[in-house]
MMTF fields as JSON, N, C-alpha, C and O atoms, coordinates in Angstrom:
{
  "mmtfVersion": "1.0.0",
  "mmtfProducer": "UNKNOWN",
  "numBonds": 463,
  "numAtoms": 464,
  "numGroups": 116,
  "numChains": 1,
  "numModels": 1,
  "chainsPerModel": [1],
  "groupsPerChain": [116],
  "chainIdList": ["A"],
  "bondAtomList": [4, 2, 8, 6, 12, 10, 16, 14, 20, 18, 24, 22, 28, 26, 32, 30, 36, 34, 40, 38, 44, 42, 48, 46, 52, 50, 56, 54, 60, 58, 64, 62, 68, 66, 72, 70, 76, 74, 80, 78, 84, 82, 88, 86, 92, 90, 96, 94, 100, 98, 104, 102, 108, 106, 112, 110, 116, 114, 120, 118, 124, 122, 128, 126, 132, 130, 136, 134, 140, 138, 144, 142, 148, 146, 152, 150, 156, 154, 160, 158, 164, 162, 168, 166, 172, 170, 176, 174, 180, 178, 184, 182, 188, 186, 192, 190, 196, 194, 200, 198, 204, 202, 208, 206, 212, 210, 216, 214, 220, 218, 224, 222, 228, 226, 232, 230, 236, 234, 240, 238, 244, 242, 248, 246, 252, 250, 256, 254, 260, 258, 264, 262, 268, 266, 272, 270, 276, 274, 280, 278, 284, 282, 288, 286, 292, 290, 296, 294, 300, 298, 304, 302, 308, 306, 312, 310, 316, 314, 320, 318, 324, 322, 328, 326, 332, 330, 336, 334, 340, 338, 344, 342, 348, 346, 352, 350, 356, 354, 360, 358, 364, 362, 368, 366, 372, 370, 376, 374, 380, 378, 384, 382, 388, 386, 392, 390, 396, 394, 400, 398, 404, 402, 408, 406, 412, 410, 416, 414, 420, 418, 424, 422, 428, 426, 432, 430, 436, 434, 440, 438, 444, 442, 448, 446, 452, 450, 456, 454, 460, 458],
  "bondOrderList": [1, 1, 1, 1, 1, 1, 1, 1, 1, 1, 1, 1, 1, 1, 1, 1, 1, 1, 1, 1, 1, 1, 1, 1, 1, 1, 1, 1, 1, 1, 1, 1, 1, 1, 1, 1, 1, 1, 1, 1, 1, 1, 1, 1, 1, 1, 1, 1, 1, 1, 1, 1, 1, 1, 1, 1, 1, 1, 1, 1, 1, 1, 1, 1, 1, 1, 1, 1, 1, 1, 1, 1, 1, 1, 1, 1, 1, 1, 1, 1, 1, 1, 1, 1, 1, 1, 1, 1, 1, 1, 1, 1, 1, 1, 1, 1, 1, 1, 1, 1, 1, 1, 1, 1, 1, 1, 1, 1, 1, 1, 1, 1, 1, 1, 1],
  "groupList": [{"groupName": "UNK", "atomNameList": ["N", "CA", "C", "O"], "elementList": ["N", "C", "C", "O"], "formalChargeList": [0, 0, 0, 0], "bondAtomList": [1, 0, 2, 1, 3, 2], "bondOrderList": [1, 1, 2], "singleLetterCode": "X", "chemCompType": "L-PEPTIDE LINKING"}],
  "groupTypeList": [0, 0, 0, 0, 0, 0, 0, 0, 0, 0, 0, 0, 0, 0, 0, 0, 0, 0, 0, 0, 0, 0, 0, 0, 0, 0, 0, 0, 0, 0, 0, 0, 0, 0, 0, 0, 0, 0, 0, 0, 0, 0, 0, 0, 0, 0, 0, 0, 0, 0, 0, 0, 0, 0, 0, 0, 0, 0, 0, 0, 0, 0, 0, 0, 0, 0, 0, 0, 0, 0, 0, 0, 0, 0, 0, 0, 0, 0, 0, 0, 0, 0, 0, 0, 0, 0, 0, 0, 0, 0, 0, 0, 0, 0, 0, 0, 0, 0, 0, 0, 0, 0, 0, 0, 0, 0, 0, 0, 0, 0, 0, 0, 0, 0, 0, 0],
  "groupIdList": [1, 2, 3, 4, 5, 6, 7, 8, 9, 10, 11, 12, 13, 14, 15, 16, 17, 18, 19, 20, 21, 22, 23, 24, 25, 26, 27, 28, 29, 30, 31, 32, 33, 34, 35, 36, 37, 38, 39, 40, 41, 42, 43, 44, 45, 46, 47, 48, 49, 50, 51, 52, 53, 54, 55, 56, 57, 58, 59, 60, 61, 62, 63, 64, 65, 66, 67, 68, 69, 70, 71, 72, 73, 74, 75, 76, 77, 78, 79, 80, 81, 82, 83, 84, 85, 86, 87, 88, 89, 90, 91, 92, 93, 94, 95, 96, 97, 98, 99, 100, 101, 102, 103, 104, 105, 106, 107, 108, 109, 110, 111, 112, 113, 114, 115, 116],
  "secStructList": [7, 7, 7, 7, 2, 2, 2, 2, 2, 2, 2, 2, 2, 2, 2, 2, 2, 2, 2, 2, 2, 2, 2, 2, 2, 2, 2, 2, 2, 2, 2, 2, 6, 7, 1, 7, 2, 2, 2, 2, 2, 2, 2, 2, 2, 2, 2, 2, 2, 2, 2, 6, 6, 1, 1, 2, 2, 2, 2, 2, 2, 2, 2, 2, 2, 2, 2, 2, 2, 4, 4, 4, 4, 6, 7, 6, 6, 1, 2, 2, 2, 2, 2, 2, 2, 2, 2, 2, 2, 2, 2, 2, 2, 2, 2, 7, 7, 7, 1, 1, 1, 2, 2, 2, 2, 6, 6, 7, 7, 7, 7, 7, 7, 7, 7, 7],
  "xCoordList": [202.786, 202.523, 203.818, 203.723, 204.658, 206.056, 207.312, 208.359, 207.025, 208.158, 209.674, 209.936, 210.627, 211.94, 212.607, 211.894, 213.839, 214.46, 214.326, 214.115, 214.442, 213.999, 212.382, 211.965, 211.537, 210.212, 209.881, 209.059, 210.744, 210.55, 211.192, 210.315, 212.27, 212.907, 211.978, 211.91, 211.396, 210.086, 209.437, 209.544, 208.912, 207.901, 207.811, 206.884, 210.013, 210.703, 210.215, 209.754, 210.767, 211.033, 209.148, 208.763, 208.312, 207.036, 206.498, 205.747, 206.946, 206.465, 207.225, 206.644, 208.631, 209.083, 209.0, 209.9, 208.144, 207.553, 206.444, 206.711, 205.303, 204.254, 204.381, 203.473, 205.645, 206.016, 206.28, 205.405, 207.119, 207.748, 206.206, 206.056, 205.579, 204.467, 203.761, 203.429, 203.361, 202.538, 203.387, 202.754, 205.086, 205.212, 205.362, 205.322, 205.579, 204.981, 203.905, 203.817, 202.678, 201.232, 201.321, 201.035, 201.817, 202.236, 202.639, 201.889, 203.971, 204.588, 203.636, 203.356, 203.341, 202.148, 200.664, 200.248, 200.132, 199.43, 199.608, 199.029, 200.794, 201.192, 201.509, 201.157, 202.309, 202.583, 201.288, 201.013, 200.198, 198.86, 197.985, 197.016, 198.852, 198.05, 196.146, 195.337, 195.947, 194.423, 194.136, 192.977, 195.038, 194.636, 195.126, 195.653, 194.859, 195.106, 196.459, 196.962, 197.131, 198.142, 197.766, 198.338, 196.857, 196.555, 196.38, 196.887, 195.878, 195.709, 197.074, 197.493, 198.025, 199.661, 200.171, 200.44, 200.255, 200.827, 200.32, 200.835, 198.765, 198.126, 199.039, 199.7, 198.651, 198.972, 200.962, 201.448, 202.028, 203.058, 202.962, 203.417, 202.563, 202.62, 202.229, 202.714, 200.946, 200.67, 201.739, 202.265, 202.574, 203.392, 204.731, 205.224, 205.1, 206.229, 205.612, 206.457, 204.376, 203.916, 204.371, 204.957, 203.908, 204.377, 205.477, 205.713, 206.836, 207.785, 208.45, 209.234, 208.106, 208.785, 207.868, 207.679, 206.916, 205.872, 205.371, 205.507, 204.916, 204.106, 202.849, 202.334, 202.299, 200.51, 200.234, 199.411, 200.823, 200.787, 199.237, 198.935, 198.353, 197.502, 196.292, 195.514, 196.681, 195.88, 196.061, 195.302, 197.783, 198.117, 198.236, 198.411, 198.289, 197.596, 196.089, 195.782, 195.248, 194.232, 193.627, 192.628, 194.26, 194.392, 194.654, 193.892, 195.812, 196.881, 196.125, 196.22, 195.015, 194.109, 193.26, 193.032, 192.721, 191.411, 192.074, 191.163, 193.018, 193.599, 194.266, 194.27, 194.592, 194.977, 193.538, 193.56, 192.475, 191.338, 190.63, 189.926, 190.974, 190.542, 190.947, 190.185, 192.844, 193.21, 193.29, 193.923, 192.337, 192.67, 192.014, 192.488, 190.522, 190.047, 190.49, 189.774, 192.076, 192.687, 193.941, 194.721, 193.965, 195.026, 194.419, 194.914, 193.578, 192.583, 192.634, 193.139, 192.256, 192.013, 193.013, 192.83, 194.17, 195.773, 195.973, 196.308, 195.673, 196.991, 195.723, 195.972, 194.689, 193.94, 194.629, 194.836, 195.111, 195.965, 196.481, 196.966, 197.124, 198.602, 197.79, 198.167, 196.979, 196.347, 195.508, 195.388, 195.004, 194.334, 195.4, 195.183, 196.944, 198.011, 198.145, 198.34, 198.08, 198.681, 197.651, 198.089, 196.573, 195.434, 195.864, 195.648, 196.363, 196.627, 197.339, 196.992, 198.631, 200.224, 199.486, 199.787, 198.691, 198.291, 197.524, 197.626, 196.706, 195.601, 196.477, 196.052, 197.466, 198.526, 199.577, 200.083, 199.788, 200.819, 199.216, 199.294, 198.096, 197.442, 197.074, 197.106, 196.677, 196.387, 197.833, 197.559, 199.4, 200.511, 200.761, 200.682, 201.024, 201.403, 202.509, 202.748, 203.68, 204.563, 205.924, 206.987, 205.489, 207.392, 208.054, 207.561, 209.191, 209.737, 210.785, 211.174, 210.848, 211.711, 210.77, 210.63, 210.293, 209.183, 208.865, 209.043, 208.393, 208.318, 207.245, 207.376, 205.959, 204.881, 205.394, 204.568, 206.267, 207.12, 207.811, 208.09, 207.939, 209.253, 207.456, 207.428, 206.672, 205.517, 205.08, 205.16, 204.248, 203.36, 203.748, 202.944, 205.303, 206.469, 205.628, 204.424, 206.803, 206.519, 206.033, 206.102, 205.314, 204.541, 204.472, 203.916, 205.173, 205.229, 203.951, 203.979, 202.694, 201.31, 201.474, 201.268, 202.009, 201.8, 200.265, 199.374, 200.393, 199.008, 198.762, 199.729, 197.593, 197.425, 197.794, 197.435, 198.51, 198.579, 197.812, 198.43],
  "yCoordList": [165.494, 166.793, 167.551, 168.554, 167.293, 167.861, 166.736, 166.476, 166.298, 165.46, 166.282, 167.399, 164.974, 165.498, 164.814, 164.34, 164.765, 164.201, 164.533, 165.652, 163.633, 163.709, 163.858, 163.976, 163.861, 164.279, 165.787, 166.536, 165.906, 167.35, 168.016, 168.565, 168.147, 168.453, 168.452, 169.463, 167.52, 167.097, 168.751, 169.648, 168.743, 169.354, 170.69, 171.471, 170.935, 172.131, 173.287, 174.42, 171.886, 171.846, 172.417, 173.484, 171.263, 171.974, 173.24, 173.913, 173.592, 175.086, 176.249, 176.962, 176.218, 176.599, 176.259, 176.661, 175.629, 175.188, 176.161, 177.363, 175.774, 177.073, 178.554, 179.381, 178.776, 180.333, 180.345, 181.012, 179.855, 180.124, 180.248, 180.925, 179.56, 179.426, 180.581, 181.223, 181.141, 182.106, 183.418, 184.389, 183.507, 184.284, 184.789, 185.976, 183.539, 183.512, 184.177, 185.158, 183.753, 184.335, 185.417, 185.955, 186.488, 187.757, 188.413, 189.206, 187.959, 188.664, 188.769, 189.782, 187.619, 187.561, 188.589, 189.314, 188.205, 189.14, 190.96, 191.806, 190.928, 192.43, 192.769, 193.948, 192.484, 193.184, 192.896, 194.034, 192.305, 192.09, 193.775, 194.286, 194.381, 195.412, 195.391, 196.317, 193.573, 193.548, 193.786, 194.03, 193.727, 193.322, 194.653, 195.525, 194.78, 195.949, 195.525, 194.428, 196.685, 196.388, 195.262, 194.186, 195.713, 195.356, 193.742, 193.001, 193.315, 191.486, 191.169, 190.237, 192.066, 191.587, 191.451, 190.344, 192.398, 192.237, 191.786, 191.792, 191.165, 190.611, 188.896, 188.171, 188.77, 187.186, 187.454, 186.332, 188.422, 188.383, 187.848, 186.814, 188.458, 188.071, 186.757, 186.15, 186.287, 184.623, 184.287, 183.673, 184.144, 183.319, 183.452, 182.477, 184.662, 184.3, 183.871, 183.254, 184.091, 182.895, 181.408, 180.848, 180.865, 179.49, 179.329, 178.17, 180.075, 180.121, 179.683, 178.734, 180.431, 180.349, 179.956, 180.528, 179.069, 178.142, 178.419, 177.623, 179.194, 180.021, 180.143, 180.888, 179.711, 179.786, 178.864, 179.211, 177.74, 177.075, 176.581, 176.653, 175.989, 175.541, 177.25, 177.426, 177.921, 179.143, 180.211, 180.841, 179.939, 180.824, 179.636, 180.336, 178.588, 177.591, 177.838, 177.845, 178.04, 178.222, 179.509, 179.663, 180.287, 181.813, 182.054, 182.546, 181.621, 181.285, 181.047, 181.585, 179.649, 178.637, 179.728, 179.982, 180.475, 181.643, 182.508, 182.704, 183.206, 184.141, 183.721, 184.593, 182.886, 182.176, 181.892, 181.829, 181.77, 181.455, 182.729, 182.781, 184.144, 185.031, 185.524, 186.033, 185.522, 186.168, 185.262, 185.689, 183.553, 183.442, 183.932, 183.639, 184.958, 185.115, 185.994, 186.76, 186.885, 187.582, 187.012, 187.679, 185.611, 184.666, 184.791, 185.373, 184.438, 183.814, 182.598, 182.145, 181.664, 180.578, 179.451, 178.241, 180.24, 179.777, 178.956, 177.773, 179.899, 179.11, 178.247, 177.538, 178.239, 177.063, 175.989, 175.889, 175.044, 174.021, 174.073, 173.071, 175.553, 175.526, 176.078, 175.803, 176.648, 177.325, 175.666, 175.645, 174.353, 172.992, 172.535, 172.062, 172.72, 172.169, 172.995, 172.336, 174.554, 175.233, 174.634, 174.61, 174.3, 174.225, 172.926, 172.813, 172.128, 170.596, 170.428, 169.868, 171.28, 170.793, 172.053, 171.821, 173.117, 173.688, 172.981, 172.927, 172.449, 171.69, 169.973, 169.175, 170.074, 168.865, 169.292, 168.564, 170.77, 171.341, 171.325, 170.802, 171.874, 171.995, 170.899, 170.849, 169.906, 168.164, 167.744, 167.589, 167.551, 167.075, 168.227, 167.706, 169.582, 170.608, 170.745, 170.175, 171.626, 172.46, 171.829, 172.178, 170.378, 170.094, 170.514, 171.433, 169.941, 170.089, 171.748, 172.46, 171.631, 172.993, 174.462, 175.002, 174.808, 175.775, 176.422, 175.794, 177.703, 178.399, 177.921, 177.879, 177.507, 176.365, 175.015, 174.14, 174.87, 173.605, 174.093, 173.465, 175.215, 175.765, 176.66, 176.37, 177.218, 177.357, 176.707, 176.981, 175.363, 174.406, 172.988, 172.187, 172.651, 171.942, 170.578, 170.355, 169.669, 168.433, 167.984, 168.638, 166.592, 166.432, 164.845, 164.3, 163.944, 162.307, 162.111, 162.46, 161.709, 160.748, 159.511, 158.908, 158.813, 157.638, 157.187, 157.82, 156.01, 154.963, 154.887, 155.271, 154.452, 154.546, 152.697, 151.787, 152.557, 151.659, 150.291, 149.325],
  "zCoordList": [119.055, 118.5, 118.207, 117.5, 118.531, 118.956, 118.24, 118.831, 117.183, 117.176, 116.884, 116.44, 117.437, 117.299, 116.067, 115.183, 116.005, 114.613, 113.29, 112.823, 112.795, 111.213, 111.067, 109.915, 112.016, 111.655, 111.79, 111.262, 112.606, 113.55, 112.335, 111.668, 111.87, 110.717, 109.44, 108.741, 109.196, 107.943, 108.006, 107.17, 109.008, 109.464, 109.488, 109.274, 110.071, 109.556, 108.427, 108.289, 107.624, 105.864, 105.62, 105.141, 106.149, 105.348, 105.751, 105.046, 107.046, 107.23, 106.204, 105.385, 106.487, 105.369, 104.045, 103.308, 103.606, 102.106, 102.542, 102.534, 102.897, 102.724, 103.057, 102.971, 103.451, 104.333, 102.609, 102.056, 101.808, 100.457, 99.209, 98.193, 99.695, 98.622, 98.939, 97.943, 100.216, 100.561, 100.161, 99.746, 100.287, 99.951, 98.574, 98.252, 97.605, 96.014, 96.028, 95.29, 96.987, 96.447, 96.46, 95.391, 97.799, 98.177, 96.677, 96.108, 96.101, 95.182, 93.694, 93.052, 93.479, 92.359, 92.195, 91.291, 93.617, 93.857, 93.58, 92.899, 94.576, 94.35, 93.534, 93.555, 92.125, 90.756, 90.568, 90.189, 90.509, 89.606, 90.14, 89.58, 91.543, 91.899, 92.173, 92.23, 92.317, 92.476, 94.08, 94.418, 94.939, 96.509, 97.1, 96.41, 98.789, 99.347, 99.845, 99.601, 100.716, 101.274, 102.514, 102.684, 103.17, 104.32, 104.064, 104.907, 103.251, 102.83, 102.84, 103.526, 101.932, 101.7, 103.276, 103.742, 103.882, 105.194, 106.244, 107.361, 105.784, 106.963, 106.596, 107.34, 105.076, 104.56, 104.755, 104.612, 104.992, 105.098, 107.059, 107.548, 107.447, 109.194, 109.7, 110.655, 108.647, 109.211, 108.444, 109.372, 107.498, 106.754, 107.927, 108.493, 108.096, 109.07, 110.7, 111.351, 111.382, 111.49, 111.588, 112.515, 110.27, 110.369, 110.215, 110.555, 109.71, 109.441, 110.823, 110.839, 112.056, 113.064, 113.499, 114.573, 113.233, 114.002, 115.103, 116.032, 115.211, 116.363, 116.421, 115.586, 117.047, 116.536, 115.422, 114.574, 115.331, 113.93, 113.067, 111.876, 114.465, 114.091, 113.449, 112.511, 114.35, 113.937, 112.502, 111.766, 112.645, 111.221, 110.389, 109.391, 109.973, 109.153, 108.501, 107.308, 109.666, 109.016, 108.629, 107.926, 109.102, 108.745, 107.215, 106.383, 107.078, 105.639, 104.314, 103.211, 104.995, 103.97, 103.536, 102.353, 104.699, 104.442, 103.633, 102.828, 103.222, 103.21, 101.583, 100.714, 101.407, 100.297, 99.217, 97.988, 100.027, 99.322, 98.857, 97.849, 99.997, 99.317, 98.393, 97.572, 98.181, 97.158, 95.697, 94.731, 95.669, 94.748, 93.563, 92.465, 93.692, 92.089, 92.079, 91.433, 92.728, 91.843, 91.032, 90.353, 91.253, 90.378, 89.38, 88.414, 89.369, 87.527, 87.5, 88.528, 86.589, 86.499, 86.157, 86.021, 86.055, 85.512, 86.688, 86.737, 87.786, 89.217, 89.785, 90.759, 89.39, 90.306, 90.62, 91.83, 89.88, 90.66, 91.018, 91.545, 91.207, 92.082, 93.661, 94.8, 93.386, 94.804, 95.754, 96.979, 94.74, 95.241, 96.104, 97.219, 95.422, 95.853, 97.053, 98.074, 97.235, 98.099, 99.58, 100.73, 99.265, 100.004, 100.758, 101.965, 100.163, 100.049, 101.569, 102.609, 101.11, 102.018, 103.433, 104.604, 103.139, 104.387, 105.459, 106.684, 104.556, 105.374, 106.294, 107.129, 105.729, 106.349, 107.484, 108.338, 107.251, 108.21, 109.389, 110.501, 108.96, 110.39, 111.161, 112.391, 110.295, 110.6, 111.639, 112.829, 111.212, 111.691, 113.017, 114.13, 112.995, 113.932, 113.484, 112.419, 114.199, 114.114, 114.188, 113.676, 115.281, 115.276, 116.418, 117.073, 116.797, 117.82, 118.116, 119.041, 116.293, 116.284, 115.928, 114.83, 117.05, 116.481, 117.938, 118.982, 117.883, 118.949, 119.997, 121.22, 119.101, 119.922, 120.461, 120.721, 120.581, 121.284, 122.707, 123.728, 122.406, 123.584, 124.459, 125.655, 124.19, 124.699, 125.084, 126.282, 124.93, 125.279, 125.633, 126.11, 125.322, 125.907, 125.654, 125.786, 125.203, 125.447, 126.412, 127.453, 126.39, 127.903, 127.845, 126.892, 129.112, 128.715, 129.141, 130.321, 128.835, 129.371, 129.234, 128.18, 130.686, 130.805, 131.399, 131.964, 131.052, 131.365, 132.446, 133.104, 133.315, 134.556, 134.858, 134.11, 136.024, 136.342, 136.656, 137.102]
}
């Protein structure tokens, strides 16, 4: 759940890929003036959230909900980009957070060996 290395790093990289996409949606959204504040800064807090991987599995799926509400104020343009956004979220919640993430230093690695 916790990997280290170059996975843990992977994993880095994709939280900070959807912290960047969510915060695209944020900015799009807000010049379109269709959403409240309160959606912007609810969907700004899960994004940093996963950013610093905290609650990952929860603001993951927070994110997905939250992404799904604001998309019929995209229009029908960004649908594939919102299938895609849906895509790499639903994979950060499937994989977890990574070794470098605040839910690692919380819930700590743990060795389970086999019973003898």
């Amino acid at each position: 759940m916790f990997p280290t290395g170059l996975p843990g790093a992977a994993l880095f990289l994709l939280r900070f890929g959807v912290m960047g996409m969510l915060f695209d949606s944020i900015f799009e959204i807000s010049s379109s003036g269709n959403i409240s504040p309160w959606k912007i800064a609810a969907l700004a807090l899960v994004s940093l959230l996963l950013m610093f991987g905290a609650f990952t599995p929860v603001a993951s799926f927070l994110s997905l909900i939250f992404d799904a509400i604001c998309w019929p104020a995209w229009g029908g343009i960004r649908s594939f980009e919102f299938s895609l956004q849906a895509v790499v979220i639903v994979a950060l919640f499937v994989l977890g957070p990574g070794a470098y993430s605040i839910d690692s230093k919380m819930f700590g690695r743990r060795l389970i060996l086999p019973p003898e």
